[in-house]
LUMDO-514326 format. One record per residue (C-alpha): residue number from 1; residue in three letters; x negated, y negated, z. Coordinates in steps of 0.1 Angstrom, whole numbers, plus 5000, padded with zeros to 4 digits. Layout:
// LUMDO-514326
<pt><n>NUM</n><res>ALA</res><x>X</x><y>Y</y><z>Z</z></pt>
...
//
This chain:
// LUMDO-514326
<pt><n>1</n><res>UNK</res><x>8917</x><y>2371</y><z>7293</z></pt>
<pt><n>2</n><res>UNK</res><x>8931</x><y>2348</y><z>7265</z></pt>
<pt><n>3</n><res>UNK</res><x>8892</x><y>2344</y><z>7255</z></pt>
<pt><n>4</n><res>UNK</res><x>8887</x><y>2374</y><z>7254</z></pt>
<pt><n>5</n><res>UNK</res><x>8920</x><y>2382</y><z>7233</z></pt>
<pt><n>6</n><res>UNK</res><x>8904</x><y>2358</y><z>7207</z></pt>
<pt><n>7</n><res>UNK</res><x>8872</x><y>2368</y><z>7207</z></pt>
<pt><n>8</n><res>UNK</res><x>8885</x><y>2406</y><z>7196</z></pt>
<pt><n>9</n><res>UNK</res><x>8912</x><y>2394</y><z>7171</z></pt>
<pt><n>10</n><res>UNK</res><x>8880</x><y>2375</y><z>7154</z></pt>
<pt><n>11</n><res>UNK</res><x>8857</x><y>2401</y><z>7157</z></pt>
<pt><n>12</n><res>UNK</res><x>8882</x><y>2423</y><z>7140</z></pt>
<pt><n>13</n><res>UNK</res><x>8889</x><y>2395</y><z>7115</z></pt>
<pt><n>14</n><res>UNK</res><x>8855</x><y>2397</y><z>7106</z></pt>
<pt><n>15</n><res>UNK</res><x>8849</x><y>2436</y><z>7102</z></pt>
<pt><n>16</n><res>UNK</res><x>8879</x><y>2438</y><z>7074</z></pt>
<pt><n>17</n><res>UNK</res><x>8863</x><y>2412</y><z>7056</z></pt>
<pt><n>18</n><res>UNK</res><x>8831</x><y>2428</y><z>7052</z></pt>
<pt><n>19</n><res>UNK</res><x>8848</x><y>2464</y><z>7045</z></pt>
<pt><n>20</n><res>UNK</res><x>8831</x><y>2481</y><z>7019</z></pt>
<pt><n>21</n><res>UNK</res><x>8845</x><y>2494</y><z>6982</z></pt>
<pt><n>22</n><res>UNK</res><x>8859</x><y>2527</y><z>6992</z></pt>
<pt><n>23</n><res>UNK</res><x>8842</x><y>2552</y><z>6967</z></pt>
<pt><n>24</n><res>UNK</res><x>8864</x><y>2581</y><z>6954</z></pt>
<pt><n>25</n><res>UNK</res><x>8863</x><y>2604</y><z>6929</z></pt>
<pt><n>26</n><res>UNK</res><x>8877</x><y>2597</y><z>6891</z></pt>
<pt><n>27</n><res>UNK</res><x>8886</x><y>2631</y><z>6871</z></pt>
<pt><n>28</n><res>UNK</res><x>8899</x><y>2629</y><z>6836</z></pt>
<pt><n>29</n><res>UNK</res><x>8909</x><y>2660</y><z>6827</z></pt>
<pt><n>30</n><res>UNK</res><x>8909</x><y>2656</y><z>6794</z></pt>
<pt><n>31</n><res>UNK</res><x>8876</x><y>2638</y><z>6791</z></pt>
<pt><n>32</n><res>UNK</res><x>8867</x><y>2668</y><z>6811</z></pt>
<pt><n>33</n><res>UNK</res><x>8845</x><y>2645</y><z>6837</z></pt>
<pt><n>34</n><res>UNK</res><x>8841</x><y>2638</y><z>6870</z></pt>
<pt><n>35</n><res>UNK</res><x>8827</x><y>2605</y><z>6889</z></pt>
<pt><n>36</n><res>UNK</res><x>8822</x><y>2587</y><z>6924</z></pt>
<pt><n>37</n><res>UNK</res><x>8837</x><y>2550</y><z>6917</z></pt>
<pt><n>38</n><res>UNK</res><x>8841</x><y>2520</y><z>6939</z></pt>
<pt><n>39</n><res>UNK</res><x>8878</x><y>2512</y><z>6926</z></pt>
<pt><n>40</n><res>UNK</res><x>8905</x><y>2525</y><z>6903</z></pt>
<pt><n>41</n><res>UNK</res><x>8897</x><y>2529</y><z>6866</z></pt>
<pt><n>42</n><res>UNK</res><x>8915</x><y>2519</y><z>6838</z></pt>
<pt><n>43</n><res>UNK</res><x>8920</x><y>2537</y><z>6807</z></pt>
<pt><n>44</n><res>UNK</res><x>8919</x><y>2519</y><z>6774</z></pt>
<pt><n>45</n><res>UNK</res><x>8926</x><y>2540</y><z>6746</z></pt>
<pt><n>46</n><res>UNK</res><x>8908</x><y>2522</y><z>6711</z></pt>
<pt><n>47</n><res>UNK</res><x>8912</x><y>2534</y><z>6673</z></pt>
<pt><n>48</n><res>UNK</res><x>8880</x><y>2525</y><z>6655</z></pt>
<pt><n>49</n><res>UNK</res><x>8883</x><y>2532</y><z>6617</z></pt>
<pt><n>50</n><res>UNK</res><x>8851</x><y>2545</y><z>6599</z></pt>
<pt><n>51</n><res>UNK</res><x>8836</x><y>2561</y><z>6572</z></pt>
<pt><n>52</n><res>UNK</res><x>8847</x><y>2594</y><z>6587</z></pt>
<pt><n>53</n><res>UNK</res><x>8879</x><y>2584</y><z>6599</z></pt>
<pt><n>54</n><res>UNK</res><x>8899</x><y>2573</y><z>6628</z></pt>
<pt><n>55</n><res>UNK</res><x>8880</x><y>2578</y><z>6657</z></pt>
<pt><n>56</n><res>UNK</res><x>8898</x><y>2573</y><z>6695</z></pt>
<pt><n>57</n><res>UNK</res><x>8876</x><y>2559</y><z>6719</z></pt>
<pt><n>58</n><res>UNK</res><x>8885</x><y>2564</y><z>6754</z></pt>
<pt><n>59</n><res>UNK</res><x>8873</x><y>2538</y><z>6782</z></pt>
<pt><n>60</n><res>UNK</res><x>8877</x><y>2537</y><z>6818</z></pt>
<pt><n>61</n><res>UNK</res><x>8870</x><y>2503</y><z>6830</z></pt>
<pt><n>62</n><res>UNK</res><x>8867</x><y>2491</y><z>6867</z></pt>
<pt><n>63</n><res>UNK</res><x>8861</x><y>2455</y><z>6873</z></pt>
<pt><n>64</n><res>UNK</res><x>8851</x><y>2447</y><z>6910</z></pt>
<pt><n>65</n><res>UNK</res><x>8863</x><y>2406</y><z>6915</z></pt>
<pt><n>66</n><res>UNK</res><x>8838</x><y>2401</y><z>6945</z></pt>
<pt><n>67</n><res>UNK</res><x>8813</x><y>2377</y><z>6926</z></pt>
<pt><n>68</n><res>UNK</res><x>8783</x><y>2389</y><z>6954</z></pt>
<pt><n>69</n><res>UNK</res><x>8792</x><y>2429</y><z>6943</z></pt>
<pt><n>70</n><res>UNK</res><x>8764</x><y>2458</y><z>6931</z></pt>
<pt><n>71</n><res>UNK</res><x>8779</x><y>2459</y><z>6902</z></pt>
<pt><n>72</n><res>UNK</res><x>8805</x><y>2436</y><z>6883</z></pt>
<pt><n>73</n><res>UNK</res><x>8817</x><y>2464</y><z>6859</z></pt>
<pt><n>74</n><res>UNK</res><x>8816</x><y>2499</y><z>6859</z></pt>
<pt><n>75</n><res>UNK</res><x>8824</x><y>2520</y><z>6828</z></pt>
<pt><n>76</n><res>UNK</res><x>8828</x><y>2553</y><z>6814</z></pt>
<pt><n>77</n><res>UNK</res><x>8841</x><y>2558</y><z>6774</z></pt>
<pt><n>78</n><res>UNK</res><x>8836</x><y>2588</y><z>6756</z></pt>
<pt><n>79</n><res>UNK</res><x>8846</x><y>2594</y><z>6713</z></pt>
<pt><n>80</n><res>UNK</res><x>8850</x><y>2631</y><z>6698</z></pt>
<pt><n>81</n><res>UNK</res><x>8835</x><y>2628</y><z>6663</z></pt>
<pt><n>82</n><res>UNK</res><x>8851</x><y>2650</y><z>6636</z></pt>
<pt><n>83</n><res>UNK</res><x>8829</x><y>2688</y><z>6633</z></pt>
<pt><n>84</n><res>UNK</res><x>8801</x><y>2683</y><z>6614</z></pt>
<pt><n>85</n><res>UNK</res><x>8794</x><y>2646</y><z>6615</z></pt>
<pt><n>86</n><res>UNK</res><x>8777</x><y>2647</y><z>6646</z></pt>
<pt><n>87</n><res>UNK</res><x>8763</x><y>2677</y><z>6673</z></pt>
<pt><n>88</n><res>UNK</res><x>8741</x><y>2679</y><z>6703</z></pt>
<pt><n>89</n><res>UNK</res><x>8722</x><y>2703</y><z>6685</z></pt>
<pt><n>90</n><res>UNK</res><x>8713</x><y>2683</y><z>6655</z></pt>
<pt><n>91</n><res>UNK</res><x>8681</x><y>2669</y><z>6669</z></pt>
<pt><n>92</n><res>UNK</res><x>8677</x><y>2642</y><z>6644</z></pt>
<pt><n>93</n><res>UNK</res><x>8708</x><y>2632</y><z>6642</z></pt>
<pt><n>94</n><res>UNK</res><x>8715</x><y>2627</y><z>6678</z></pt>
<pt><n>95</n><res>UNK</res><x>8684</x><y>2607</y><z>6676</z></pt>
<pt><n>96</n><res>UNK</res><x>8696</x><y>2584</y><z>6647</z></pt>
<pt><n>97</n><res>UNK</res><x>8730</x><y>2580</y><z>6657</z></pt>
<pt><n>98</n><res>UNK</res><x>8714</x><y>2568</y><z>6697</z></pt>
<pt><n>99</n><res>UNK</res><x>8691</x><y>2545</y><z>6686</z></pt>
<pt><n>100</n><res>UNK</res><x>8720</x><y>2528</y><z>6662</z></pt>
<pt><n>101</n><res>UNK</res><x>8739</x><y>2526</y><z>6693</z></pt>
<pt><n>102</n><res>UNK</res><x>8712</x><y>2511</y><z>6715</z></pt>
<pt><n>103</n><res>UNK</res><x>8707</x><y>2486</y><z>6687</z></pt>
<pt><n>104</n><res>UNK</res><x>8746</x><y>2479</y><z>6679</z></pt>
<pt><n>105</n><res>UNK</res><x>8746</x><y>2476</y><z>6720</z></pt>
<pt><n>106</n><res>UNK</res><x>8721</x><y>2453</y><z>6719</z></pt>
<pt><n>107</n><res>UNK</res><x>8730</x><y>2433</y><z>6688</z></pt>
<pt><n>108</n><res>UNK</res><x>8766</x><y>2429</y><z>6702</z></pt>
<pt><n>109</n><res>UNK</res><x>8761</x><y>2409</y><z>6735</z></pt>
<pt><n>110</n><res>UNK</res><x>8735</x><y>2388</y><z>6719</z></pt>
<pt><n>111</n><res>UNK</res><x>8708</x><y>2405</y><z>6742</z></pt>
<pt><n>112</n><res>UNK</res><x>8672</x><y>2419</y><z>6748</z></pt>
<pt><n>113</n><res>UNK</res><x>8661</x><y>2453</y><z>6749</z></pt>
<pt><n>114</n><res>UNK</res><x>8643</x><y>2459</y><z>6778</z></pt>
<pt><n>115</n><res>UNK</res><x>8638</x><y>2495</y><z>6783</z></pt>
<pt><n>116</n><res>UNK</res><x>8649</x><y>2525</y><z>6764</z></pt>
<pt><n>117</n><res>UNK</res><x>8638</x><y>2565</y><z>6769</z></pt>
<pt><n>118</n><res>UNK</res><x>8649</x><y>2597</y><z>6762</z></pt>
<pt><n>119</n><res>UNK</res><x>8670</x><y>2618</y><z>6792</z></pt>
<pt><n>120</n><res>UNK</res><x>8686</x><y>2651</y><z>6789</z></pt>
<pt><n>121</n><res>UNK</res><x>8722</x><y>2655</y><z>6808</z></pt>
<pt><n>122</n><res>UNK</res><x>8726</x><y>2692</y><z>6819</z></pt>
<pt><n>123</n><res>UNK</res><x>8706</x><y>2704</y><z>6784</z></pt>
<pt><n>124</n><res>UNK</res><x>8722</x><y>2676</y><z>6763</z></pt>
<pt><n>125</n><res>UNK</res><x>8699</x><y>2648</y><z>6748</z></pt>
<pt><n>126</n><res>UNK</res><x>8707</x><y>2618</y><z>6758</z></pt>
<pt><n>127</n><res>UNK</res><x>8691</x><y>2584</y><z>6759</z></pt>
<pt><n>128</n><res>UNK</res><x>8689</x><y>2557</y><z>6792</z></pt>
<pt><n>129</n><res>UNK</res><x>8682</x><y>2518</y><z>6782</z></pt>
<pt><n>130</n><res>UNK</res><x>8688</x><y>2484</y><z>6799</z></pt>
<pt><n>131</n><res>UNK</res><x>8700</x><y>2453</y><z>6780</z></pt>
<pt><n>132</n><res>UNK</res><x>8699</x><y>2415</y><z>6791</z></pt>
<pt><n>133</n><res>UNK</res><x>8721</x><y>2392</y><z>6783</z></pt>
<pt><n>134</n><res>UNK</res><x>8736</x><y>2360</y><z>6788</z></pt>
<pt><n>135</n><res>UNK</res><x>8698</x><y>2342</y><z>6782</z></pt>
<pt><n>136</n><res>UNK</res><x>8686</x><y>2370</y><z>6811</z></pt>
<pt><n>137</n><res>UNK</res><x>8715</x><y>2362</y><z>6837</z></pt>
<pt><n>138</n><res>UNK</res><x>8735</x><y>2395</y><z>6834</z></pt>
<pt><n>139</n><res>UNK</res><x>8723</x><y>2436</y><z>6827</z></pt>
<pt><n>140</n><res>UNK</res><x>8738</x><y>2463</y><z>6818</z></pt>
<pt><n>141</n><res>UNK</res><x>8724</x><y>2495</y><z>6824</z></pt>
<pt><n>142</n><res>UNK</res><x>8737</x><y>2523</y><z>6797</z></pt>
<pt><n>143</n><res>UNK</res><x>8731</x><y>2562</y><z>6801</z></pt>
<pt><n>144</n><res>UNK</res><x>8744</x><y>2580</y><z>6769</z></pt>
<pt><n>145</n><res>UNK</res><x>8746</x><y>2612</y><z>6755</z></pt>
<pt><n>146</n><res>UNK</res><x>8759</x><y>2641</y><z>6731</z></pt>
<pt><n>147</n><res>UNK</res><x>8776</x><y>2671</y><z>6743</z></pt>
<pt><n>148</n><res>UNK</res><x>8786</x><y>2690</y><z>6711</z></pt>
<pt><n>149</n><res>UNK</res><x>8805</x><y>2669</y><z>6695</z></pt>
<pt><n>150</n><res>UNK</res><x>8816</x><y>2646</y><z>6721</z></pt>
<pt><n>151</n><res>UNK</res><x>8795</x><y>2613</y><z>6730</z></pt>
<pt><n>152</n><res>UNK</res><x>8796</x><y>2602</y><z>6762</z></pt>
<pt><n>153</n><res>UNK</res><x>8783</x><y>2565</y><z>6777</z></pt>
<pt><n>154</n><res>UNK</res><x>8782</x><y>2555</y><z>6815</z></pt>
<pt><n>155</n><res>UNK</res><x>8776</x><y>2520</y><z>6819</z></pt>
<pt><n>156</n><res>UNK</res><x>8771</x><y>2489</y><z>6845</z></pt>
<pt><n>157</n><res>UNK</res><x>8774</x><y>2455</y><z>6841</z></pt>
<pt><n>158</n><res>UNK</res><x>8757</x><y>2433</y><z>6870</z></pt>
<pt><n>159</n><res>UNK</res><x>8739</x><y>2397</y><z>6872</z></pt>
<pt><n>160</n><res>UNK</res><x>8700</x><y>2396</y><z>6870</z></pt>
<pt><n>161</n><res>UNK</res><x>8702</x><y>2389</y><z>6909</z></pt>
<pt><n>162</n><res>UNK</res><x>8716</x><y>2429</y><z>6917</z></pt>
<pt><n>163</n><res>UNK</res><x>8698</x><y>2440</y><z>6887</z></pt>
<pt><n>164</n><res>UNK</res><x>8683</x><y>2468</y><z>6913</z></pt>
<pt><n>165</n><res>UNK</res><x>8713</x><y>2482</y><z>6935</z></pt>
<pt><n>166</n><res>UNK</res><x>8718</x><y>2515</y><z>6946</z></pt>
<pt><n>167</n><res>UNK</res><x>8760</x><y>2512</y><z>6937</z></pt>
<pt><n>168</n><res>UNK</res><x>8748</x><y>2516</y><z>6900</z></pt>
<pt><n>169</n><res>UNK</res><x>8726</x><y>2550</y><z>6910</z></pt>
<pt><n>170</n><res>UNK</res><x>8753</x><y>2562</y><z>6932</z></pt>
<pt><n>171</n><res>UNK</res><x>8776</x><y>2562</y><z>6899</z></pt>
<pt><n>172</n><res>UNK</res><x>8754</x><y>2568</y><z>6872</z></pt>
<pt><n>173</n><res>UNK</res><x>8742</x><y>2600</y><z>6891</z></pt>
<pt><n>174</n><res>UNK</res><x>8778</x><y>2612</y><z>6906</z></pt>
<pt><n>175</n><res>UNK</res><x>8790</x><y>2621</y><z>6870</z></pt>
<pt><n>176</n><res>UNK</res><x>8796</x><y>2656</y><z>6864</z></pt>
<pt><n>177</n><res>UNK</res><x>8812</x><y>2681</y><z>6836</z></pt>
<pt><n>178</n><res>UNK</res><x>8845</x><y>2696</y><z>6856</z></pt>
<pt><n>179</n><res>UNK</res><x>8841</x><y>2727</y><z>6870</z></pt>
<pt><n>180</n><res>UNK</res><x>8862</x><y>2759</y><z>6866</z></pt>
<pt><n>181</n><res>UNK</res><x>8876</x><y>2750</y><z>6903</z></pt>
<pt><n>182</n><res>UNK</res><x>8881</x><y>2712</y><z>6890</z></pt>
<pt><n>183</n><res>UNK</res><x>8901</x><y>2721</y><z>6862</z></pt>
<pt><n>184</n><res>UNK</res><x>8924</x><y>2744</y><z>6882</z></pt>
<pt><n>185</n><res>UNK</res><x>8933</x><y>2719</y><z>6905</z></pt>
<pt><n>186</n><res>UNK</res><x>8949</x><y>2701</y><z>6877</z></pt>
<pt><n>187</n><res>UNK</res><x>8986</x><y>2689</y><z>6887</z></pt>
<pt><n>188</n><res>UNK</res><x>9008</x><y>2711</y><z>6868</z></pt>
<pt><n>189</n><res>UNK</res><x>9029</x><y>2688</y><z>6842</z></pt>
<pt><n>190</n><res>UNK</res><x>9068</x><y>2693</y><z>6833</z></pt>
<pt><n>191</n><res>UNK</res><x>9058</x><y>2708</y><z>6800</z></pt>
<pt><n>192</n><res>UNK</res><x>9035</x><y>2736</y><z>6819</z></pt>
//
């Protein structure tokens, strides 16, 4: 009886320390986005001055500390750019301004492009590349793109070993523009 006791308090031991991440959905309101992510984001809010002003980027940042995880980093930032400056309909534009940020992305981690090509995201053009870095021992997958004025980047980090894991499909692909349902489930605020 006392073996057995044992036995069951180990194998339950065990289990909760293989549980996996819990995935649950993300909304941001007022990035107007939802997502299926294995932990809480973070918000960082960053000012970025430029030639066209102060520009606000927003990131949502979830770090998962298990070293053997899909993915080390998961990321979502988003940055409206003044009317104008830049559009999802300016095809050229949108062009220029994606391949500057695949090449400031790259430059930036000291990495190597290793695959860029063009995506649309529900009619909005949009680019999907993969970077190494770290002299080939870490990737990050980026899937970018412009919805009217609005530019929008979804991003994993992982080591070269988990470079193919369905966690960062499961996240990349469960992003979504809110629907008119989403945004009426919005908590009502004390200024509403």
């Amino acid at each position: 009886m006392v073996w057995s006791k044992l036995l069951f308090t180990l194998l339950i031991g065990f289990n909760l320390l293989s549980i996996e991440p819990v995935w649950r959905d993300y909304i941001s309101y007022q990035g107007d986005f939802k997502v299926n992510v294995p932990g809480d984001f973070k918000e960082v809010i960053k000012t970025a001055e430029t030639s066209m002003g102060s520009l606000e980027y927003h990131v949502f940042v979830y770090r998962d500390n298990d070293p053997e995880a899909d993915n080390l980093i998961y990321m979502i930032s988003y940055c409206d750019y003044p009317n104008g400056s830049l559009h999802s309909d300016s095809t050229d534009l949108v062009k220029a301004f994606l391949d500057a940020t695949i090449e400031e992305a790259t430059m930036s981690v000291a990495g190597n492009l290793v695959y860029s090509t063009d995506i649309e995201f529900k009619e909005y053009p949009g680019k999907m590349w993969r970077v190494d870095y770290g002299e080939g021992e870490g990737v990050i997958r980026t899937k970018a793109f412009i919805r009217k004025n609005r530019f929008y980047s979804i991003q994993t980090a992982c080591t070269k070993e988990n470079s193919l894991n369905i966690s960062n499909d499961k996240f990349m692909d469960s992003f979504r523009f809110l629907s008119e349902y989403d945004k009426n489930q919005k908590p009502k605020s004390k200024e509403d």
